[in-house]
N, C-alpha and C positions, 0 to 999 in steps of 0.2 A: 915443542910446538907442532902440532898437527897439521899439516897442511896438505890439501888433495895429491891424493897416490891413483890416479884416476885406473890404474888398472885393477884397483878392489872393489872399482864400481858396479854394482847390481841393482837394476829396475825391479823394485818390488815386487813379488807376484801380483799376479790383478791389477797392479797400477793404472792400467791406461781403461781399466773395465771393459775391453772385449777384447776377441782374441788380436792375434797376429795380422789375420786374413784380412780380419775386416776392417781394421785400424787403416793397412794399406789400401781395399775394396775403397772407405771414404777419400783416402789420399786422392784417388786416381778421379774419381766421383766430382770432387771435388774441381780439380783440374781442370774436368773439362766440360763436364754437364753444367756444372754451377758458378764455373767463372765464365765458362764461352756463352752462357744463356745473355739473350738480350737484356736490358736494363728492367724492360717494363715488366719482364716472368716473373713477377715475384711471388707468384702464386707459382709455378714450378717450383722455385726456389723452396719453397716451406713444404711440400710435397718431396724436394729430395730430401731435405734434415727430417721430416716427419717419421721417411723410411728405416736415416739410423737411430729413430727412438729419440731427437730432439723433440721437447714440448714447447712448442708454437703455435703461440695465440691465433686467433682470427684477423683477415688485413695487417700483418706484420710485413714492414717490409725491412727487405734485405738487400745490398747494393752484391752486385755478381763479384765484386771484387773482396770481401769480406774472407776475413783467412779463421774456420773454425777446427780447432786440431781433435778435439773429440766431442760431435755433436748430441751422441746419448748423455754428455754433460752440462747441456744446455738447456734453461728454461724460459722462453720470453713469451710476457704477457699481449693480451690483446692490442691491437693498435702501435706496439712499439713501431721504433723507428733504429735501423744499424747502417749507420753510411758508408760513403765508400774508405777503402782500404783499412777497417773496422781489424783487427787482431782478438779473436776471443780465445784465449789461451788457456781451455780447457785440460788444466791436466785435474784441477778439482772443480766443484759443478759452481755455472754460472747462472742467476738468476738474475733477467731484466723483468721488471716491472710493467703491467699496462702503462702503457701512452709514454715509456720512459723513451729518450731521445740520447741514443752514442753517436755522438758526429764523429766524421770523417777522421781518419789517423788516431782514433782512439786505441789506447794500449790497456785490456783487461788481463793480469798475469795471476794466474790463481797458484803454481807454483815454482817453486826454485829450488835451489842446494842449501847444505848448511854447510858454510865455509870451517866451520868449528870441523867438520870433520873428516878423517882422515880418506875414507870411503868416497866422501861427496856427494854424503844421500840426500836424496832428494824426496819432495815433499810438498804438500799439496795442501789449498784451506779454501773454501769458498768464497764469492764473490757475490755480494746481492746491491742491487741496483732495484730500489723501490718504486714503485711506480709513480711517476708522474715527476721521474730526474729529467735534465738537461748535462750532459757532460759535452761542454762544448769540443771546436776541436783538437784534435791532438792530446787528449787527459791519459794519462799514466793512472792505474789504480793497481795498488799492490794485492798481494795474497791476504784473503782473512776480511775484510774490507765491507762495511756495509755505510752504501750513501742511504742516507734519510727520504722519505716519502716526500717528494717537491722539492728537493736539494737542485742550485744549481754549482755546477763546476766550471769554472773560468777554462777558455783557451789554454793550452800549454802548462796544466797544469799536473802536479804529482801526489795520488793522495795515497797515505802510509798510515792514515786512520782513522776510525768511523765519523763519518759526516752527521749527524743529527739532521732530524725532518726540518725541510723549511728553508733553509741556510743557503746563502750566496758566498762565494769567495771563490781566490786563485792561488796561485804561487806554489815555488817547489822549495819547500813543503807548500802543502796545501794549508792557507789560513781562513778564517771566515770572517766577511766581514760587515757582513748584514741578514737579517733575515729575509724569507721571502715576501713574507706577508704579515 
């Protein structure tokens, strides 16, 4: 049985897609330009992710409190919506859709480990959030994950697999339990 020997652990080369410098450069950036910004900067805000290569729509806004670990892997559409204490867990790229809405304490994890292995590698898959979702607050979405075009997601919810356009539902698991429209 294999189970993590975490000292054979090795971060892929390239994983995080830039270097050392700047990974930490965003840390600090982040900290203090973009959490300390008043609420209403949200046009700052999209002006700092812009600089590390995040694509960001036009009028997106962004809460100051919003934790994004690698912005050159982020893409949100016009008009979106990211609330407060938002987690975009960029370690593979995350695409929000025009006018799509993450409320507050939302969790987007695009990677983790493979417990199968002895190493504890780790690994990354995209995330797309189509335009015109609602993940209301507090949603869990795992790695790999695509919500549907008008999807909503219930409160407190955990979703482990593709949502179809349209669809309402909650629960961990995530179920569906109506269409939108």
């Amino acid at each position: 049985m294999n189970i993590q020997n975490l000292n054979t652990y090795k971060t892929p080369p390239g994983f995080r897609g830039r270097s050392k410098i700047t990974v930490q450069l965003w840390w600090l950036v982040q900290a203090t330009l973009f959490k300390l910004s008043p609420q209403f900067m949200y046009a700052w805000r999209r002006f700092l992710l812009r600089i590390f290569d995040a694509k960001i729509g036009k009028n997106v806004i962004i809460r100051p409190s919003v934790k994004i670990t690698y912005p050159w892997k982020l893409s949100i559409g016009d008009y979106a919506w990211v609330g407060d204490d938002v987690v975009l867990y960029t370690l593979g790229e995350i695409e929000i859709g025009a006018h799509a809405v993450i409320s507050q304490k939302s969790y987007l994890c695009t990677g983790s480990h493979d417990y199968k292995s002895e190493s504890f590698e780790i690994y990354a898959q995209k995330i797309s959030i189509e335009k015109k979702c609602w993940l209301a607050t507090d949603v869990y979405v795992a790695p790999g994950v695509t919500i549907g075009e008008g999807s909503v997601i219930g409160a407190r919810s955990s979703v482990f697999k593709n949502v179809p356009k349209q669809k309402i539902g909650f629960g961990s698991p995530f179920k569906i339990i109506k269409n939108r429209i």
